[in-house]
C-alpha positions as CSV (number, residue, x, y, z in Angstrom):
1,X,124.3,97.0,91.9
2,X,123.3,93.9,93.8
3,X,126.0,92.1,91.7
4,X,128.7,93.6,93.4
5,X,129.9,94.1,96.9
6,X,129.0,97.8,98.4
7,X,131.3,100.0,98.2
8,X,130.1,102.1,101.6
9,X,132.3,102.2,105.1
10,X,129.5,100.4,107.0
11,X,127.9,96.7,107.5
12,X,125.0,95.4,105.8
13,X,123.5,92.1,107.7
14,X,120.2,90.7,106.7
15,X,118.3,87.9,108.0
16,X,115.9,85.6,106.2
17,X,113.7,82.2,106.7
18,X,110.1,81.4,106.7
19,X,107.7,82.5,109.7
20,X,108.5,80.9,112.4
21,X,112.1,79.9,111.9
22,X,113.1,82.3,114.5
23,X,115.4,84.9,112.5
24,X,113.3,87.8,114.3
25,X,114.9,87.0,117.8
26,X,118.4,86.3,116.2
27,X,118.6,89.6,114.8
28,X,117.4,91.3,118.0
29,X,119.6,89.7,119.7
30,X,122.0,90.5,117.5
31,X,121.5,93.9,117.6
32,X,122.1,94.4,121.5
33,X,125.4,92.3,121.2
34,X,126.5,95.0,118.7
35,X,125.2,97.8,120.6
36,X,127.0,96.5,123.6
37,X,130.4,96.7,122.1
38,X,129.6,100.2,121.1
39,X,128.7,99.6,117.2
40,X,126.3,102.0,115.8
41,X,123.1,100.5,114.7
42,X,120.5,100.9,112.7
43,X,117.6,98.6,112.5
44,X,114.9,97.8,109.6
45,X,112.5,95.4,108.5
46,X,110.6,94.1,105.6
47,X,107.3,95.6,105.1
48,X,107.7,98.7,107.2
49,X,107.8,102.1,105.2
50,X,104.5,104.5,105.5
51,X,104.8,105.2,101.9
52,X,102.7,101.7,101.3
53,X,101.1,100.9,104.6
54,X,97.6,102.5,103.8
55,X,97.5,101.0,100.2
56,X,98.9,97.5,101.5
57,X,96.3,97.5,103.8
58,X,93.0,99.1,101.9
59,X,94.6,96.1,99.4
60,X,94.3,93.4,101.8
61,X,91.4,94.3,103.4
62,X,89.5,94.6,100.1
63,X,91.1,91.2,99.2
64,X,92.3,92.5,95.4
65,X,95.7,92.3,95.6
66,X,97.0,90.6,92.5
67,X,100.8,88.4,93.0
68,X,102.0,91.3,90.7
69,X,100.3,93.9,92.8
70,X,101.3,92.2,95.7
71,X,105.0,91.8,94.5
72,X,105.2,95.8,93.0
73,X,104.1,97.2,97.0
74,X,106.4,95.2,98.1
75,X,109.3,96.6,95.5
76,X,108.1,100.1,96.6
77,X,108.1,99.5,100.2
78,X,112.0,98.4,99.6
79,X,112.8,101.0,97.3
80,X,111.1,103.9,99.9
81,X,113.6,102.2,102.8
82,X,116.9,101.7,100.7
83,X,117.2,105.2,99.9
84,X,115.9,106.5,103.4
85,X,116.7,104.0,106.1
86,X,119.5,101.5,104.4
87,X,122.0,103.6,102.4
88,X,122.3,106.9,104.4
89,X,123.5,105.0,107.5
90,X,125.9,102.9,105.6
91,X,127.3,106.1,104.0
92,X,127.7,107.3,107.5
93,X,129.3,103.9,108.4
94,X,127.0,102.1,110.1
95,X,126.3,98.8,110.6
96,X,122.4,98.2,108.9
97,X,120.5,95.1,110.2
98,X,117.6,93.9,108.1
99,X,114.7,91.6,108.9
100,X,114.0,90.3,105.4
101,X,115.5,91.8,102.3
102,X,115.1,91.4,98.7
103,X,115.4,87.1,99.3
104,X,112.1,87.5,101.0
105,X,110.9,89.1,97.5
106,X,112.6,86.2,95.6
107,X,110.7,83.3,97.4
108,X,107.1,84.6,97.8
109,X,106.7,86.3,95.3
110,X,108.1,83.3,92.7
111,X,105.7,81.0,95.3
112,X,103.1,82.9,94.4
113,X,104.0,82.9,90.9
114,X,105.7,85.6,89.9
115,X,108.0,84.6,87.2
116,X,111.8,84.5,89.1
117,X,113.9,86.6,86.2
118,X,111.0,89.6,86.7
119,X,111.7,89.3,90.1
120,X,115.3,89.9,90.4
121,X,115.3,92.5,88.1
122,X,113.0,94.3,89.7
123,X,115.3,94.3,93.1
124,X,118.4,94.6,90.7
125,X,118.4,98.3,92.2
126,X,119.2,96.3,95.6
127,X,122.8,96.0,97.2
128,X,124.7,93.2,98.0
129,X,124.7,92.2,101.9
130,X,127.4,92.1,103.6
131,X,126.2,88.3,105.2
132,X,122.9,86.8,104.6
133,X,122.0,84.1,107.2
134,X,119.0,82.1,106.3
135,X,117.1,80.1,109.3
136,X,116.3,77.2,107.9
137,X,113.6,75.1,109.7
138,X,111.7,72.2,108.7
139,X,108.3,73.0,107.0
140,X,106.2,71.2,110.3
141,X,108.4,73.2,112.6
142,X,107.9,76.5,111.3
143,X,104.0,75.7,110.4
144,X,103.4,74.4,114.1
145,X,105.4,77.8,116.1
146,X,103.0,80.2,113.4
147,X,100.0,78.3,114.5
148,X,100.5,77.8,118.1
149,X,100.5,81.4,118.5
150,X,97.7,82.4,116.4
151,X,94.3,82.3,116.8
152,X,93.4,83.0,113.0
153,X,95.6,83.0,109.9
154,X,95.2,86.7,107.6
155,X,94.1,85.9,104.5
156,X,97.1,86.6,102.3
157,X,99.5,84.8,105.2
158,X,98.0,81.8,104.3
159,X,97.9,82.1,100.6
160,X,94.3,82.1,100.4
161,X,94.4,83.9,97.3
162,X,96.7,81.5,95.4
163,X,93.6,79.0,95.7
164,X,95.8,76.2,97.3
165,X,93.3,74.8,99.6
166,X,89.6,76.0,101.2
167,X,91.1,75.2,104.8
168,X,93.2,78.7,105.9
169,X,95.9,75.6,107.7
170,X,96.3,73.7,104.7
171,X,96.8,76.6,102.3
172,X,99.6,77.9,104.6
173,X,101.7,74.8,105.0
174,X,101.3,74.4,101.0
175,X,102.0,78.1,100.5
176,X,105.6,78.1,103.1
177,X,106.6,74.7,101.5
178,X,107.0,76.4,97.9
179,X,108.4,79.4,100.1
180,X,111.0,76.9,101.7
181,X,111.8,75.4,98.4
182,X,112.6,78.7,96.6
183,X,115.1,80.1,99.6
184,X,116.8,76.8,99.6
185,X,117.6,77.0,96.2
186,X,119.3,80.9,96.9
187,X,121.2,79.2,99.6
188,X,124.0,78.2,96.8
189,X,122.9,80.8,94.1
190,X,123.5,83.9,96.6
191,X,126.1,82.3,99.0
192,X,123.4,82.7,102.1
193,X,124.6,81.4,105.4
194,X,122.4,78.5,106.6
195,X,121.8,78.4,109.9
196,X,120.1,75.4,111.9
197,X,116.7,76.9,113.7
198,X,116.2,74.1,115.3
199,X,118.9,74.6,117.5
200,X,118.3,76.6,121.2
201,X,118.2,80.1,120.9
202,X,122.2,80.4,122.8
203,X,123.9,78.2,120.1
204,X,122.2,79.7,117.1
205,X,123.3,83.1,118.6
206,X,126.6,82.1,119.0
207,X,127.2,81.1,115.7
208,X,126.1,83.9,114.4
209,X,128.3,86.4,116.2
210,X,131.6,84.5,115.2
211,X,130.7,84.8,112.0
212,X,129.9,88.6,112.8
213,X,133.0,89.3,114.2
214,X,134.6,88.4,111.8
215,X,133.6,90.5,109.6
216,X,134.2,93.3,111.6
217,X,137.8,92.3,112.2
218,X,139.1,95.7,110.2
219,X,135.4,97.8,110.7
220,X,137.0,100.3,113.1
221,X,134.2,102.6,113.7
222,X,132.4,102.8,116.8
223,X,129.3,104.5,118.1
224,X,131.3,106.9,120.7
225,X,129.4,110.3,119.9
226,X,127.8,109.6,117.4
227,X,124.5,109.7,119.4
228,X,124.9,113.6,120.0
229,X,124.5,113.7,116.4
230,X,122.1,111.1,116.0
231,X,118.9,113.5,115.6
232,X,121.0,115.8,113.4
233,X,121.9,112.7,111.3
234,X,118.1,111.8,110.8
235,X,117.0,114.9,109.2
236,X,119.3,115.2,107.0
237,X,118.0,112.0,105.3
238,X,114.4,111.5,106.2
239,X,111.8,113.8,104.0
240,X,108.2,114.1,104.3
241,X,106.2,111.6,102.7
242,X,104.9,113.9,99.9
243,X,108.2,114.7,99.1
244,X,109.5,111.2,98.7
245,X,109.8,109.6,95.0
């Protein structure tokens, strides 16, 4: 599927770059432009679902998390959200933001040495986005905004396990430069947008909504009332944990 455009009436825009680069505030601030011209919205990031989030985190807390292991929660965690928070709103026409998507997948998991071609045929059950910007941001920039606003790196943030460096710092720089290399080589293979993170939060922000709008030249739906059916909407698509594949 990810080979092909989508085929669904709504919008699929993802975000990616390394911590730091600022894609988090883009996309937020993305998402209240939208909102404010009455699209409807949905929101999701990497790393989110409750179908992993106890095993991810018995994982990391026992420190026995394997790049395999590491790289098959991470498949699980997409596959739980693209059948219960990605497709059902683009069915219903909606336009899907994304925090990370499978690109995220393709540059740590290869950084921390999973082989590539396993990778992306592990994800091949992914969809194509409908535009993929990627914040780039030199490594020192991205390394310095992480640290400044930490007080300790986690263990698996700073590739501790990979055996890179004793020092937590060191490891981490190490660990996002062969993170920066592998998404700068998608940048060409999977036609991502490149956008300059350097730049103030306003200009980055407005480059990103021309290239939004026009996208959405011909999208004609709008959120009107749908939000009287928005908690009818929801349970039609979102099953109990136990009942989840």
């Amino acid at each position: 599927m990810f080979a092909e455009p989508h085929q669904y009436p709504g919008k699929l825009i993802i975000v990616e770059g390394i911590d730091g680069s600022g894609k988090s505030t883009q996309i937020r601030l993305l998402s209240s432009w939208l909102e404010a011209q009455e699209f409807p919205v949905f929101f999701t990031e990497w790393n989110s679902s409750q179908l992993v989030k106890k095993t991810t985190k018995q994982g990391k807390k026992k420190k026995n998390l394997t790049p395999t292991t590491f790289s098959l929660l991470h498949l699980t965690d997409f596959a739980d959200r693209l059948n219960y928070q990605i497709l059902p709103p683009l069915k219903a026409g909606m336009i899907v933001l994304a925090d990370r998507y499978v690109y995220t997948a393709f540059a740590r998991d290869v950084a921390r040495g999973v082989h590539p071609a396993w990778v992306r045929k592990a994800y091949d059950l992914a969809i194509r986005p409908d535009l993929a910007f990627y914040f780039h941001v030199p490594l020192e920039v991205g390394v310095s905004r992480i640290l400044a606003g930490r007080s300790k790196l986690k263990y698996y943030e700073a590739g501790m396990d990979l055996n890179l460096a004793h020092d937590p710092e060191e490891s981490f720089k190490i660990f996002q430069g062969r993170i920066v290399k592998e998404y700068d080589q998608m940048v060409k293979e999977y036609g991502l947008i490149k956008m300059d993170g350097t730049q103030d939060i306003q200009s980055q922000q407005a480059k990103m909504r021309r290239i939004v709008q026009e996208q959405l030249v011909d999208f004609k739906t709008k959120r009107r009332n749908y939000a009287k059916r928005n908690k009818v909407f929801w349970r039609r698509f979102t099953l109990p944990e136990d009942q989840r594949l």
